[in-house]
C-alpha positions as CSV (number, residue, x, y, z in Angstrom):
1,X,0.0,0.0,0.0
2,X,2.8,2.1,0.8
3,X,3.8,2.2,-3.1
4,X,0.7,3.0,-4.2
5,X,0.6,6.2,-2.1
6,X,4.0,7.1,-3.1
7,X,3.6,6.7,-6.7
8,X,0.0,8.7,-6.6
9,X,1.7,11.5,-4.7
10,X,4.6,11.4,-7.4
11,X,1.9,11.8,-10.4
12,X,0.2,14.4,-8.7
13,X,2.9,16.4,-7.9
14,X,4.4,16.1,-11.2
15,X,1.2,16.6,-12.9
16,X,0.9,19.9,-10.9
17,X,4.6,20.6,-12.2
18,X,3.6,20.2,-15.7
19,X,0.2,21.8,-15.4
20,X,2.3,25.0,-14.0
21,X,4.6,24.7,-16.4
22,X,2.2,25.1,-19.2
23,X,0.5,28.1,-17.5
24,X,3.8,29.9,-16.9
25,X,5.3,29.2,-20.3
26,X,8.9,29.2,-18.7
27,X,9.6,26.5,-20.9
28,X,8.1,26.7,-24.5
29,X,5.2,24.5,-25.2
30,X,6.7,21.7,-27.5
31,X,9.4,20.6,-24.8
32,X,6.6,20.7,-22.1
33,X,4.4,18.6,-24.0
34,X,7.0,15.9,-23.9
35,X,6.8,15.6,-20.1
36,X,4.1,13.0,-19.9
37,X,6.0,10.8,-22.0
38,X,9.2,11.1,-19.8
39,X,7.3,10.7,-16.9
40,X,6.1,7.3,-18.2
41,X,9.6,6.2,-19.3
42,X,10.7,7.4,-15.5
43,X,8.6,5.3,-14.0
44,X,9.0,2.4,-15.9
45,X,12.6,2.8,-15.2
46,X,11.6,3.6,-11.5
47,X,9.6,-0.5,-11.6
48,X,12.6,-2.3,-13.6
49,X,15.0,-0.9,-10.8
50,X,12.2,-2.4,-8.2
51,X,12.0,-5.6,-9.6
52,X,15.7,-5.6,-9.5
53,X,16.5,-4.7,-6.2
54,X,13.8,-7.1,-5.2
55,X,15.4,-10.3,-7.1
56,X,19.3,-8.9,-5.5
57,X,17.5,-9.4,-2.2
58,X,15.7,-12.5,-2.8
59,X,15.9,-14.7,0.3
60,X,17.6,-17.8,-0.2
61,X,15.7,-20.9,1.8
62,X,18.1,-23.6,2.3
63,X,16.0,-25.5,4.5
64,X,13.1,-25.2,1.5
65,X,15.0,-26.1,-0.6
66,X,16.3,-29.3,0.4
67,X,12.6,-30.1,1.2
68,X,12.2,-29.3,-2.4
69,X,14.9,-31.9,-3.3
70,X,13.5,-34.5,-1.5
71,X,9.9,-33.8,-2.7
72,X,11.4,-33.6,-6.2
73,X,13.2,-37.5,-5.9
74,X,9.8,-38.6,-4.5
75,X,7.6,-37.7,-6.9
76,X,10.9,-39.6,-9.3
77,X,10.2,-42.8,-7.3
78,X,6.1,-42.5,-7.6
79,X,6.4,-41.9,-11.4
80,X,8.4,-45.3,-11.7
């Protein structure tokens, strides 16, 4: 839940960035209609390095894992 909030609060703010940006004309129109489409590209970026982190972190189970093993060799034996 705690992503969800955060990444809500990020596309508001940055939608109130871009919305002020196009009232103030600090920055001409044509680059500031390209912001939506860098936001997107941000925050896919912003998920990939997520996922990433997440799989760098991954837990490793040894216990599980030799259960895993042995259920493995038994289903072998049941096959035969």
């Amino acid at each position: 839940m705690k992503h969800v909030v955060k990444i809500l609060s990020l596309l508001v703010a940055v939608s109130a960035f871009w919305i002020a940006l196009l009232q103030a004309a600090i920055i001409p129109r044509s680059h500031t209609w390209l912001l939506p489409i860098y936001f997107v590209v941000s925050l896919g970026c912003y998920g990939l390095l997520m996922v990433g982190i997440g799989l760098m972190q991954f837990p490793t189970c040894p216990r599980e894992a030799v259960l895993l093993q042995h259920d493995i060799a038994e289903a072998r034996l049941f096959k035969r």
